[in-house]
C-alpha positions in Angstrom: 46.6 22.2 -9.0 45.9 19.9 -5.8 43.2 18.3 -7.7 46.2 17.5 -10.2 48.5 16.4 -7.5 45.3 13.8 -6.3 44.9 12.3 -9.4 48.5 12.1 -9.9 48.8 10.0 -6.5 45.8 7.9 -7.4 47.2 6.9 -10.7 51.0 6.1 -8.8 49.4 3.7 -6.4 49.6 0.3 -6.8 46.6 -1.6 -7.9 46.2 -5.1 -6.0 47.2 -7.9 -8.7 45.3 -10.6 -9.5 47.9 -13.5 -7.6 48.9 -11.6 -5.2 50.1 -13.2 -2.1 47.6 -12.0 0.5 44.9 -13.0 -1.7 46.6 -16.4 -2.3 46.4 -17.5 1.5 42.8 -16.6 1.6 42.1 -18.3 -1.5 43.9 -21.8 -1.5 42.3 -22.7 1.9 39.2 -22.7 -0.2 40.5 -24.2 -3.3 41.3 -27.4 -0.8 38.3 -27.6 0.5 36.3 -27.5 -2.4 38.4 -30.1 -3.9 37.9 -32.6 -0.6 34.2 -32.4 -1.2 34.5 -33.2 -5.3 36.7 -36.3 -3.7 34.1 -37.3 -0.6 31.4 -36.7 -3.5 33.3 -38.9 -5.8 34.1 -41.2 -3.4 30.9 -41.9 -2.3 29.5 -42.2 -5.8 31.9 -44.9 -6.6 30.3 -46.8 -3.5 27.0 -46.3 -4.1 27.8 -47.7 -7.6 29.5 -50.7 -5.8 26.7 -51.6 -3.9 23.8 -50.6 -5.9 24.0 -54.4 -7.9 24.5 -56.1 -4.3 21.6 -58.7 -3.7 21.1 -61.0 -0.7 22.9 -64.1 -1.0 19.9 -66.5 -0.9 17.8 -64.1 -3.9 20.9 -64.6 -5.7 21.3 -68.7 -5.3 17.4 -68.9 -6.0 18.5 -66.9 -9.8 21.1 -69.2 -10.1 19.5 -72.3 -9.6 16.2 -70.7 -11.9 18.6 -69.9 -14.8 20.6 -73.4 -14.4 16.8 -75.0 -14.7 15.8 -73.5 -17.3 19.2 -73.7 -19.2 18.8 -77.9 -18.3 15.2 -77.8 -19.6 15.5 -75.9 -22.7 19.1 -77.5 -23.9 
């Protein structure tokens, strides 16, 4: 009968749910910070991406003046 009485207690307790509160503080902390790295990470993508085509002034005058001599020659 006290092994009934056990089970019976067992089956009555609560179960933790799956959003409860507690495990809402613990877990939203790290939600946020896993999202400010996807944004740092995305960030600095879109930078790199920015600057990746960036070419010293001077290379970049010696293409233009190359492409406006051969567009002179061959036209």
């Amino acid at each position: 009968m006290a092994s009934e009485e056990e089970s019976s207690e067992k089956n009555s307790a609560k179960k933790p749910s799956k959003f409860s509160l507690k495990r809402m503080k613990t877990l939203f902390p790290k939600i946020l910070i896993f999202m400010n790295f996807v944004a740092m990470g995305f960030g600095g993508y879109l930078a790199y991406l920015g600057t990746v085509g960036m070419t010293p002034k001077t290379i970049r005058e010696a293409q233009a003046k190359k492409l406006i001599y051969n567009q002179e020659i061959f036209a």
